[in-house]
Structures are given as structure tokens and as C-alpha cells.
BARO-784762 format. One line per 3 residues: number of its first residue (from 0); their letters; for each residue x, y, z of C-alpha. Coordinates in Angstrom, 3 decimals. Layout:
% BARO-784762
NUM) a) X Y Z ~ ...
END
This chain:
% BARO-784762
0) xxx) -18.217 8.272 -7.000 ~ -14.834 8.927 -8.654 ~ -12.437 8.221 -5.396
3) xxx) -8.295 8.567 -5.574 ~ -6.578 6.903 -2.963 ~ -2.829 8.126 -2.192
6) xxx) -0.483 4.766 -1.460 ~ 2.767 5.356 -0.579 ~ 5.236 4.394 2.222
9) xxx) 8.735 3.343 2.913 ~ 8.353 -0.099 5.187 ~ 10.290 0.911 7.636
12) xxx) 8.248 1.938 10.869 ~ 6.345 -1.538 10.353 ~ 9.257 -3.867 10.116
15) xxx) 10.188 -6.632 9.731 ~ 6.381 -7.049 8.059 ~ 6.825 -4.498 5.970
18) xxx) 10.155 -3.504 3.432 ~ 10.223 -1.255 0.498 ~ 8.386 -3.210 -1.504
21) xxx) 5.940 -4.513 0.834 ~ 4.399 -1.104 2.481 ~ 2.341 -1.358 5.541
24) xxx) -0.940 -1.165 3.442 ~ -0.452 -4.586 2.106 ~ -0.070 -6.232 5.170
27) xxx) -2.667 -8.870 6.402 ~ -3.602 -8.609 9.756 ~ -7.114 -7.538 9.765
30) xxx) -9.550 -10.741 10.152 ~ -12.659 -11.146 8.064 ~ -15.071 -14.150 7.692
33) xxx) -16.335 -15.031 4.364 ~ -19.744 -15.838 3.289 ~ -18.993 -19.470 3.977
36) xxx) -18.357 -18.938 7.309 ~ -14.551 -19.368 7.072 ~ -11.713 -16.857 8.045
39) xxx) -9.082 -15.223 6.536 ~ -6.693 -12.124 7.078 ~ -6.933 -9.090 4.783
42) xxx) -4.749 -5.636 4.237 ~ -5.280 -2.080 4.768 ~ -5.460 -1.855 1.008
45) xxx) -8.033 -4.506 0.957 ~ -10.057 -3.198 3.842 ~ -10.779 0.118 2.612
48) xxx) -11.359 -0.887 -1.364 ~ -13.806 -3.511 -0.205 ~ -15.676 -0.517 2.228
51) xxx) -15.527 1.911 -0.501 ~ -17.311 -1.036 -2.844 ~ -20.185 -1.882 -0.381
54) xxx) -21.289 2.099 -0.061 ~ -20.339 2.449 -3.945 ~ -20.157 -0.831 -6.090
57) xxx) -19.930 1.337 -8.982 ~ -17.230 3.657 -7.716 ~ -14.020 4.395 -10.045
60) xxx) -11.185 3.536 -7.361 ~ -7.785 4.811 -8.616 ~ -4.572 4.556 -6.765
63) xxx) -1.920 6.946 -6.889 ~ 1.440 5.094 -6.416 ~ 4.962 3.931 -7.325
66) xxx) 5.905 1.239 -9.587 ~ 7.181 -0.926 -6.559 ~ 3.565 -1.755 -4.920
69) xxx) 1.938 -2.132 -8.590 ~ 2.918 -5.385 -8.562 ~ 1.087 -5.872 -5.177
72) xxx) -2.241 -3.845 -5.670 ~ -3.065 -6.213 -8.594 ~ -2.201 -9.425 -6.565
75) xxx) -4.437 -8.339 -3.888 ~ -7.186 -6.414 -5.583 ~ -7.206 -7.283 -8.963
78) xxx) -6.853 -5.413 -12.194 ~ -10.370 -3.209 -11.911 ~ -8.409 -0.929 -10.373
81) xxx) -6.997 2.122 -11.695 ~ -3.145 3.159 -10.780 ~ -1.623 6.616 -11.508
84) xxx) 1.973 5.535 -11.422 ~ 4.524 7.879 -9.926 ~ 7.461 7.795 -11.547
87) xxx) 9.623 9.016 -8.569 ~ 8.445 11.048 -5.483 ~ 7.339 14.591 -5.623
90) xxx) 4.977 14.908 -2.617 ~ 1.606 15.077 -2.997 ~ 0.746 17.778 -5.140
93) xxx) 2.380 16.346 -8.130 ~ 0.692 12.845 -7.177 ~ -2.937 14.690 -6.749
96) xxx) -2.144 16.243 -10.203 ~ -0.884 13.731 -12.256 ~ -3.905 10.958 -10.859
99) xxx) -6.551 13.943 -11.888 ~ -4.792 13.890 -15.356 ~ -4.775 10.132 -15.355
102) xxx) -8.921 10.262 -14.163 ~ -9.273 13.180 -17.348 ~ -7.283 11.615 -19.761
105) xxx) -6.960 7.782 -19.378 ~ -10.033 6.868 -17.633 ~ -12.243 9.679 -19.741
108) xxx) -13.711 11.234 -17.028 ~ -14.977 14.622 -17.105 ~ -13.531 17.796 -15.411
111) xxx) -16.726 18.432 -14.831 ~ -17.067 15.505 -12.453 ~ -16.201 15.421 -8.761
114) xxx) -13.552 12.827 -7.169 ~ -12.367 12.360 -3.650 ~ -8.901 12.003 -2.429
117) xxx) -8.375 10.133 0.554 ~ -4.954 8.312 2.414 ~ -4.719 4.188 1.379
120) xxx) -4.906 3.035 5.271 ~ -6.690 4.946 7.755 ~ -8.523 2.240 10.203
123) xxx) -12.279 3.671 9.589 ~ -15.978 2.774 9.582 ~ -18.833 2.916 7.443
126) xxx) -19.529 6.447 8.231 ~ -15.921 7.590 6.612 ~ -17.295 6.752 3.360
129) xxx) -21.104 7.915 4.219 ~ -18.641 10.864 4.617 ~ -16.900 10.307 1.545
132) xxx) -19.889 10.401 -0.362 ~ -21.292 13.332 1.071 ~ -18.306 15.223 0.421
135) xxx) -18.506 13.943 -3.562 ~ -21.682 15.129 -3.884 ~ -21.157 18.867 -2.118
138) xxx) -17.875 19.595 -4.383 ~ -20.326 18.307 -6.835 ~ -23.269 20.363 -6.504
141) xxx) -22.270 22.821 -4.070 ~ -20.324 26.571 -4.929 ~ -16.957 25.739 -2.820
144) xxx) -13.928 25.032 -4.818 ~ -12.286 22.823 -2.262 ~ -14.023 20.569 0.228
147) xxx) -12.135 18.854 3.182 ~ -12.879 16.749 5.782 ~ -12.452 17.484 9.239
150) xxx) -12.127 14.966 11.938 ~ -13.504 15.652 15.026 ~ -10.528 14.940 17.970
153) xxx) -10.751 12.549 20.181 ~ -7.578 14.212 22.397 ~ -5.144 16.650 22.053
156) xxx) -2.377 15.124 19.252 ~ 0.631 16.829 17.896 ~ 0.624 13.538 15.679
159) xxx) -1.756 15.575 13.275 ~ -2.372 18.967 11.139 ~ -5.460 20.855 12.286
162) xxx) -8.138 22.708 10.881 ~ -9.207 25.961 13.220 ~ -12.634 28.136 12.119
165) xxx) -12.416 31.417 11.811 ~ -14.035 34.422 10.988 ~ -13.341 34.207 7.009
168) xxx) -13.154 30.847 6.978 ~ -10.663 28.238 8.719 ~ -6.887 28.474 9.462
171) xxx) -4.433 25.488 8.783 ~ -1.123 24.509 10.783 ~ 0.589 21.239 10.887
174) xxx) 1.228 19.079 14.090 ~ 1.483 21.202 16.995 ~ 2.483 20.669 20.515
177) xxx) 0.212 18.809 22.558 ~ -0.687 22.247 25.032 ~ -1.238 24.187 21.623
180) xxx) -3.474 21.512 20.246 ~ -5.130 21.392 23.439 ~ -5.828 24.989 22.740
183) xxx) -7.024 24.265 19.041 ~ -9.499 21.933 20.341 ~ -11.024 24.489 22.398
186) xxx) -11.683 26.655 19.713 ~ -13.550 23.555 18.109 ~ -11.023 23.132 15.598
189) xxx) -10.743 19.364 13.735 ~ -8.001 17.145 12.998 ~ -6.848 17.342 9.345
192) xxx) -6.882 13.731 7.557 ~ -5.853 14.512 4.337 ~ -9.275 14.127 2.734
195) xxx) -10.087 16.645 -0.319 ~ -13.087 16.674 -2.535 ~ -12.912 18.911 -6.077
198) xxx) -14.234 19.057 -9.474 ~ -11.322 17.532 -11.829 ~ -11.292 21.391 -13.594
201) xxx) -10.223 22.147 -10.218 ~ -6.784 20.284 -9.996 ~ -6.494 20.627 -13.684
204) xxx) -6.204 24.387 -13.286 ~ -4.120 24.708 -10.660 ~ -1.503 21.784 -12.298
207) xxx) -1.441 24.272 -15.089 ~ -0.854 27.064 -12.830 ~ 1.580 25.284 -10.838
210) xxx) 3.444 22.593 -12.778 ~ 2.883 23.988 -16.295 ~ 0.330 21.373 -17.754
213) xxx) -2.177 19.308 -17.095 ~ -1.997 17.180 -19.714 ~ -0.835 13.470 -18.219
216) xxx) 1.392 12.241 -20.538 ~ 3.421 15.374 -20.038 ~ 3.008 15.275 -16.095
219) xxx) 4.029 11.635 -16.716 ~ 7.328 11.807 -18.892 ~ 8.566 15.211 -16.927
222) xxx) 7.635 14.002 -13.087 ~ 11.080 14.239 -11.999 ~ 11.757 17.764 -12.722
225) xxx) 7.812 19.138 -11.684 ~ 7.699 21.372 -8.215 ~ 8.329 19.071 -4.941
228) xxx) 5.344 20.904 -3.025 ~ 2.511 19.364 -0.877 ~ -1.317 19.523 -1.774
231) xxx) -1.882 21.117 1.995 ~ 0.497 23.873 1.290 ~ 0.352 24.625 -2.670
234) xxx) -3.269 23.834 -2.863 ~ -5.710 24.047 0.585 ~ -3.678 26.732 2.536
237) xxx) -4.268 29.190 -0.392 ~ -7.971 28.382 -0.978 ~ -10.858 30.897 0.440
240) xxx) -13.613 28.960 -1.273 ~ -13.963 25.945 1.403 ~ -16.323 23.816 2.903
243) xxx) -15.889 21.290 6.173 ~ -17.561 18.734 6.348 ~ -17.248 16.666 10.391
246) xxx) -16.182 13.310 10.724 ~ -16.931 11.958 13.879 ~ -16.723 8.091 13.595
249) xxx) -13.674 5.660 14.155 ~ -10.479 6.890 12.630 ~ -7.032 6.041 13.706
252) xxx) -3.575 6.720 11.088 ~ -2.361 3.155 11.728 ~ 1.527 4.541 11.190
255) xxx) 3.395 2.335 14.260 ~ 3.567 -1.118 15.430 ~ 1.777 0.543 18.319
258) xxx) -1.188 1.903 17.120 ~ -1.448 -0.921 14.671 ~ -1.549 -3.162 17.134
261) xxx) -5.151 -1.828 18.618 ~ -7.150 -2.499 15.448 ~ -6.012 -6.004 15.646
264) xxx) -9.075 -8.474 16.890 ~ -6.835 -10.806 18.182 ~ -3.609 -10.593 20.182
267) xxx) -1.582 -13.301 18.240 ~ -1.217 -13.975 14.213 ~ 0.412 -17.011 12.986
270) xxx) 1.908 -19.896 15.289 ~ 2.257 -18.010 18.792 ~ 2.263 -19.609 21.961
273) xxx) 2.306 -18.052 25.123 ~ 1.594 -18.421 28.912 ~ -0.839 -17.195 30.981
276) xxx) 1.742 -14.861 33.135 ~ 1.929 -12.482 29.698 ~ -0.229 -9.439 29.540
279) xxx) -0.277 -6.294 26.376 ~ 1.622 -8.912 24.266 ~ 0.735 -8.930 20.550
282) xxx) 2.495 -10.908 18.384 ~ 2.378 -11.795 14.220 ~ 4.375 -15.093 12.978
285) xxx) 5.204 -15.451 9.369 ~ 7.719 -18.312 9.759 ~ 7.253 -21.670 9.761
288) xxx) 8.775 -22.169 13.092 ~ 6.746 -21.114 16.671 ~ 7.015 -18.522 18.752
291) xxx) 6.821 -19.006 22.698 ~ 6.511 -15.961 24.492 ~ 6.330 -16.366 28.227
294) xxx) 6.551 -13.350 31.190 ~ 5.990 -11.223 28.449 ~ 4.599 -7.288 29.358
297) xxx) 3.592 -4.489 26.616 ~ 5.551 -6.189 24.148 ~ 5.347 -6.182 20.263
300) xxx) 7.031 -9.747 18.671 ~ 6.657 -10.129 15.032 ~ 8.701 -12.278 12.778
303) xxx) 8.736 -12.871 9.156 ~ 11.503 -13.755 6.539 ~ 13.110 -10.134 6.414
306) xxx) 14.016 -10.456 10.407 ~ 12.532 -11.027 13.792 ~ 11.192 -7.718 16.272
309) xxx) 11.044 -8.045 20.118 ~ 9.757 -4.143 21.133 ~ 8.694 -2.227 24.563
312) xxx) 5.403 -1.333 22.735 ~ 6.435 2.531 23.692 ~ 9.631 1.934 22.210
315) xxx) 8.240 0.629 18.809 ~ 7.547 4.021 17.714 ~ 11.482 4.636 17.142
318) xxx) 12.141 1.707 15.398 ~ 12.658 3.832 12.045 ~ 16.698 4.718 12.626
321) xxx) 17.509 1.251 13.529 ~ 15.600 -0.402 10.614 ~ 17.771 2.292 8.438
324) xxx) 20.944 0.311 9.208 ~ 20.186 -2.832 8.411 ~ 21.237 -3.443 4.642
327) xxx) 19.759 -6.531 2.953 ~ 17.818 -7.898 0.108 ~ 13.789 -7.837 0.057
330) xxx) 13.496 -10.927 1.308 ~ 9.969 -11.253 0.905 ~ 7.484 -9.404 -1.889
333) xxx) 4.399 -9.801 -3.715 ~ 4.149 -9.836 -7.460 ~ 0.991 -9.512 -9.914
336) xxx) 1.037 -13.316 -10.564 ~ 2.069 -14.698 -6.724 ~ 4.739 -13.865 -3.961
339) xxx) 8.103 -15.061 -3.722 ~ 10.581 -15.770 -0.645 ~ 14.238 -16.318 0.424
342) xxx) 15.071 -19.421 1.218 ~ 18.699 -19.028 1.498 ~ 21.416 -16.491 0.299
345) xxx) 25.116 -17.573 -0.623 ~ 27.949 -16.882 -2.614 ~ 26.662 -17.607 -5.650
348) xxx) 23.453 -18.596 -4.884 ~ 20.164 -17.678 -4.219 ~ 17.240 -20.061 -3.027
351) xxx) 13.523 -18.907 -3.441 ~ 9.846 -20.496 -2.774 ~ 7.692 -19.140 -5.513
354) xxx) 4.112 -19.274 -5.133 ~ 1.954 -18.711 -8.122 ~ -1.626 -18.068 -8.210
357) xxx) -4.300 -20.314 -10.174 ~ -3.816 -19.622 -13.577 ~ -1.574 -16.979 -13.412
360) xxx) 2.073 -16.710 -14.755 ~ 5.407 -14.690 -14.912 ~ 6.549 -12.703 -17.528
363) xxx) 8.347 -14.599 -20.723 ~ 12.314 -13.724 -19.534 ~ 15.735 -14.275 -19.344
366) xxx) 18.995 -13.184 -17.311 ~ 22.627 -12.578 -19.083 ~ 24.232 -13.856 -15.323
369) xxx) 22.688 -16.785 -13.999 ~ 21.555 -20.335 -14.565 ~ 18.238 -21.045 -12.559
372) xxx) 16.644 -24.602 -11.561 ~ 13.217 -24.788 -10.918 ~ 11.651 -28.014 -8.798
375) xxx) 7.914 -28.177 -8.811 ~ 6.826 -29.327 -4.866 ~ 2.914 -28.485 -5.354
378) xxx) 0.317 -28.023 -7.711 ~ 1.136 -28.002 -11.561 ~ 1.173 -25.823 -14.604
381) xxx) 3.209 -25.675 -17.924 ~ 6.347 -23.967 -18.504 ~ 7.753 -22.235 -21.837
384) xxx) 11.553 -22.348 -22.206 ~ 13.149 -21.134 -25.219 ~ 9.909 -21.662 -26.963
387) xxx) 8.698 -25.025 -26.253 ~ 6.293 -26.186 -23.846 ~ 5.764 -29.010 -21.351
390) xxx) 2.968 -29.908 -18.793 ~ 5.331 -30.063 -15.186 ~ 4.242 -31.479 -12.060
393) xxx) 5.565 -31.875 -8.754 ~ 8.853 -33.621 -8.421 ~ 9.885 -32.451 -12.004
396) xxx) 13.131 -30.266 -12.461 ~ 13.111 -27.601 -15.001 ~ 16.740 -26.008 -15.739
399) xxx) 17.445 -22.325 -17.288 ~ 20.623 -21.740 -18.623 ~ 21.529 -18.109 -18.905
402) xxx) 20.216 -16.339 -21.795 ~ 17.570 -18.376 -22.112 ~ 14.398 -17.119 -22.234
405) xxx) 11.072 -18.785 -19.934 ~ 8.240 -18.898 -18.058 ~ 5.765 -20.834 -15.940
408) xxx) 2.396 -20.407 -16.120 ~ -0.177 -22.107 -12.908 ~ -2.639 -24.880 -13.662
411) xxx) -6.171 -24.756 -11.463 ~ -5.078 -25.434 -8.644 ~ -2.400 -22.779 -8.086
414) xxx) 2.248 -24.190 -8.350 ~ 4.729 -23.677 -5.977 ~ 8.519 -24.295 -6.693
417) xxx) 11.845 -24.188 -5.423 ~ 14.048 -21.588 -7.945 ~ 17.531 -21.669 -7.496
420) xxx) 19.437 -18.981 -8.811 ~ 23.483 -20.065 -9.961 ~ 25.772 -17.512 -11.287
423) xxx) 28.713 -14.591 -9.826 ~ 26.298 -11.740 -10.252 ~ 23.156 -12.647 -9.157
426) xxx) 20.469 -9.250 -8.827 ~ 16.939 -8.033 -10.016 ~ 18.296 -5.862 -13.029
429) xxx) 19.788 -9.049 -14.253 ~ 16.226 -9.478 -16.361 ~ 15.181 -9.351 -19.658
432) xxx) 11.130 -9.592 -21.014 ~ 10.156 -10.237 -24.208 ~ 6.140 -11.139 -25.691
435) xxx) 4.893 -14.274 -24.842 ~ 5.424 -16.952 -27.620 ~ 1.856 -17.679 -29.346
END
């Protein structure tokens, strides 16, 4: 099963968990116990790619997304996984096109075969991807152009799109009011979840129809200047040749602190304490410090480096605005070799705890603006500075003048440091790489 699924997201209607960096899909809330019988917390992103492996191990998973969570995907799910990078935002026909061109051209897939194309972080069971599968195999075999999957409501939202049936086929309109959808319903029509099934030829066509190629690297290098048009409304509302196929299982679009909050198995995350008077609290902790709630009624706390959240849970859902205004550096982010937080911010200064993964490293750099200091407090590694190398342990100081070019690379067991970053202009463009010294 050839599956694309579409990540994208601002970070805003999840903060202070999520930034722009750090999307909502990457944050981990949902608990899982291993094999061993311990526990751990897992992501959206996680979640579904590990359900789409136990229905499929061999399925082709490729992500369509922007440069910012690459970084992210491959510290939480590896480097199997395929990513069709967008280069800016065009909605989600140009994304659907140019990940069909990456499947065609980069991965060599035919445009004979079938893929699905499915959101990053609905909350779903097994039977979404027993659904999944069946819809594969129907735009595989079957004499539709276009199949879709149709959620069967569970009340009368004008959060979603709905698909109606009708005599020729099925009618399409976007989030109504609730008395209107109430009215949709009646006439057995199904929530629209963004789910599309096609032979590649399919997409490939109507890219060249639409955008002028098909061919990726050309999608790729002239993204910014291709139609801004959505799949729904370039693609599926001009389509006669459809099938439907019903979804009937879990599914909830886990879009506010609010609904996120009721796929959580546990009421607190992280050091919480609170009394026995508080009822409808939930709360997630990402500091080092606790968190006493007491009294506390349908509220949503969460704190983590980038700020702290007290929210009516009703009122969570307008968070978005406020969020807007607040102007700061990412304060917290994942990268392909760790994660990395603020410690501190001055004039002049920056202080970060860098966590690097066993065996993995940063990229061979330097910065034309600052001096940096590194002090190792855990684990150990090597670092490369200016071409020579040295074994570095905790308690050991490491200093970077600017210009000069280094890296640190993890031993077994995983490093974390203290970077301090000196200079008058200290930001994230200040960075050169280069190829790692042999």
C-alpha cells in the first residue's frame, strides 16, 4: 500500500506545546507500553505511522511537508520514511501533486499503482486503515477515478465538509451550520475527512492539466508560482467518476486543546499535582518545576519552555488570536540528531540544553557572529573543531570561536551539553555547513 500523509500546521491552536516548528503532530501525549512492559508517550505522527505499519509492514509511507518539521519526522520516525518537501505553501493541490511526482519519480513507483492520501493526525482505530486498505485496493482494481472516504457522523458539526448522495452521484459543501448539517445527516450524507484514493496517472494528469507538469523536479523548483487551489475544490468537486467508501469507527480531528484533551488516557502529563476538590482538569508539564492545581473546574493547564496556558476548556478553542501576539524565539524544537532548549535569553547571549541522540551528530558548521562554549553535563561523544578531534566527557569545556567550523557527534549512551552562544547578533541564519572532515 503506497499511503501519502499530508503534515502541516502552524502551532498555534496547541500552544504553548506546540510553535512553528513543533506542530501539534509531534507532540507526545498519547501513552503506549512497550513489549517490556514499560511506558512511554508517543505523537500523532508516531501513532498513525506505527498503525499504518501493523495493517501494512510493507507500506511506502510518504509525508508531504515543509522543511521546518523535516527535521522532526526523522527524529521521531526515522529515515524509512519518504518526505515530499514543500517548498512554501500552496494548499493542497499543489502538495497532492508534487508528493505523486515525488512517489513517480523519486521513489519509482508506477502511475499505474494506487496510493492513499490521508491527514497526519486524525485520532483513529484499526478499522481507519482496514479502511485505508480497502480504499487502495478499489482505486486499484475498481473503474472509479477518485475514491473518498466518507465518515459516518456521529452529530450534526459545522466543524466539517460533507459528502451528500445524490441521484448522479454525491454533492460536496464545506462546513455548514449546525441546523443545515442536521439536515445533511438526514439525507444520510457523511462527514468529509480528507481521505482520497487514485491511481498515480490520476494526479499526474490533472497536475499537467492544472499546474502545467507533472514532472517533480519542475513542480519542485517552480512551487511558489504553481495555482494556490485545494484538492477538494480543483480535484473532487469536479469528478463524476466516484466511489464512497463508509467509515464508521473512532475518528476525531484532534485540532484544539479541547478535543485533544479527550484522547488523552490520563488527566495529568508530567509533574502535576492536584487536590481532590478539582474536577475536568487536564494538565501537561514540560518544566522541571511542579504544577499544583487545586479548586480547579474544566480547565486546560499546560506548560512547557515556550510559555505557561491556564484555559476555561470552552475558551481554549480561541486561543489562536492571542497566541498571534506573542513574539518570541522557538524556544523549544526537535532536530534530526536530538532537541534543543532555551535556557536563558540576554543581551548578548543565548543559553541552550542540547540533547543528542546515541550516536547521532550535528552538522560540521560555523557562524560569522558568535563565539559558542559547549560544557558536556551527561553522556560523552567526540567533537570535531576546525578539523581535529577529541574524545569529551562530562565536565569538559569545548570553546568555538567565530568562524570556526565544528561538530559533536554522541557516544552510546546518548550527550547532553550546555551551549552558550556569545556575540551582538546572535540568530539561526547566522550558520554555515560544510562536509564532514574524513
Amino acid at each position: 500500500m503506497n499511503i501519502i500523509l499530508l503534515s502541516g500546521g502552524s502551532g498555534k491552536r496547541l500552544w504553548p506545546l506546540s510553535n512553528d516548528i513543533r506542530s501539534k503532530q509531534f507532540i507526545k501525549i498519547f501513552k503506549k507500553t512497550n513489549a517490556d512492559g514499560t511506558d512511554e508517550y508517543e505523537s500523532m505522527v508516531q501513532r498513525i505511522y506505527g498503525q499504518i505499519k501493523a495493517v501494512d509492514p510493507d507500506a511506502t509511507v510518504t509525508i508531504a511537508t515543509s522543511k521546518s518539521q523535516v527535521s522532526a519526522i526523522h527524529n521521531q520516525l526515522g529515515y524509512d520514511v519518504g518526505i515530499s518537501v514543500e517548498p512554501c505553501r500552496r494548499d493542497t493541490f499543489a502538495a497532492i501533486a508534487l508528493a505523486t511526482a515525488y512517489l513517480h519519480d523519486v521513489q519509482k513507483v508506477p502511475e499505474t499503482e494506487a496510493v492513499v492520501v490521508c491527514p497526519v493526525d486524525p485520532y483513529v482505530d484499526a478499522g481507519y486503515f482496514k479502511c485505508l486498505e480497502d480504499m487502495c485496493k478499489a482505486a486499484q482494481e475498481g473503474d472509479k477515478n477518485l475514491v473518498l472516504m466518507g465518515i459516518e457522523p456521529t452529530y450534526p458539526s459545522a466543524k466539517y465538509g460533507y459528502i451528500i448522495p445524490n441521484d448522479n452521484g454525491f454533492d460536496f459543501t464545506e462546513k455548514p451550520d449546525e441546523k443545515t448539517a442536521a439536515e445533511y445527516i438526514s439525507r444520510h450524507a457523511l462527514w468529509n475527512g480528507g481521505v482520497f484514493a487514485y491511481k498515480l496517472s490520476y494526479v499526474l494528469e490533472k497536475s499537467r492539466e492544472l499546474l502545467g507538469s507533472s514532472d517533480y523536479e519542475t513542480l519542485f523548483s517552480s512551487y511558489d508560482t504553481l495555482k494556490k487551489i485545494s484538492f477538494d475544490y480543483a480535484v473532487v468537486e469536479a469528478e463524476k467518476s466516484i466511489e464512497v467508501l463508509r467509515y464508521s469507527g473512532t475518528w476525531k480531528d484532534l485540532g484544539t486543546w479541547n478535543t485533544l484533551t479527550e484522547a488523552m488516557s490520563e488527566s495529568t502529563i508530567g509533574d502535576v499535582r492536584m487536590d481532590t476538590t478539582s474536577t475536568n482538569v487536564h494538565a501537561i508539564n514540560e518544566l522541571g518545576v511542579p504544577i499544583l492545581i487545586m479548586g480547579g473546574h474544566d480547565l486546560i493547564v499546560s506548560a512547557s519552555a515556550e510559555g505557561i496556558l491556564v484555559s476555561d476548556k470552552d475558551q481554549s478553542s480561541y486561543i489562536k488570536p492571542f497566541v498571534d501576539d506573542i513574539d518570541q524565539q522557538i524556544m523549544f524544537a526537535e532536530k534530526s540528531w536530538g532537541d534543543y532548549r532555551v535556557l536563558d535569553v540576554e543581551e548578548g547571549s543565548l543559553t541552550v540544553k542540547v540533547t543528542l541522540n546515541p550516536g547521532h551528530k550535528m552538522n560540521y558548521h560555523s557562524h560569522d557572529h558568535r563565539d559558542e562554549v559547549w560544557t558536556v553535563i551527561s553522556g560523552d561523544g567526540r567533537t570535531i573543531v576546525d578539523g581535529m578531534e577529541q574524545n569529551i566527557h562530562p565536565g569538559d569545556v569545548i570553546t568555538m570561536a567565530a568562524g570556526c567550523k565544528h561538530t559533536v557527534i554522541a557516544g552510546d549512551n546518548g550527550l547532553q551539553l550546555i551551549e552558550v552562544q556569545l556575540g551582538e547578533s546572535i540568530n539561526a541564519a547566522d550558520k554555515k555547513k560544510y562536509e564532514m572532515p574524513s
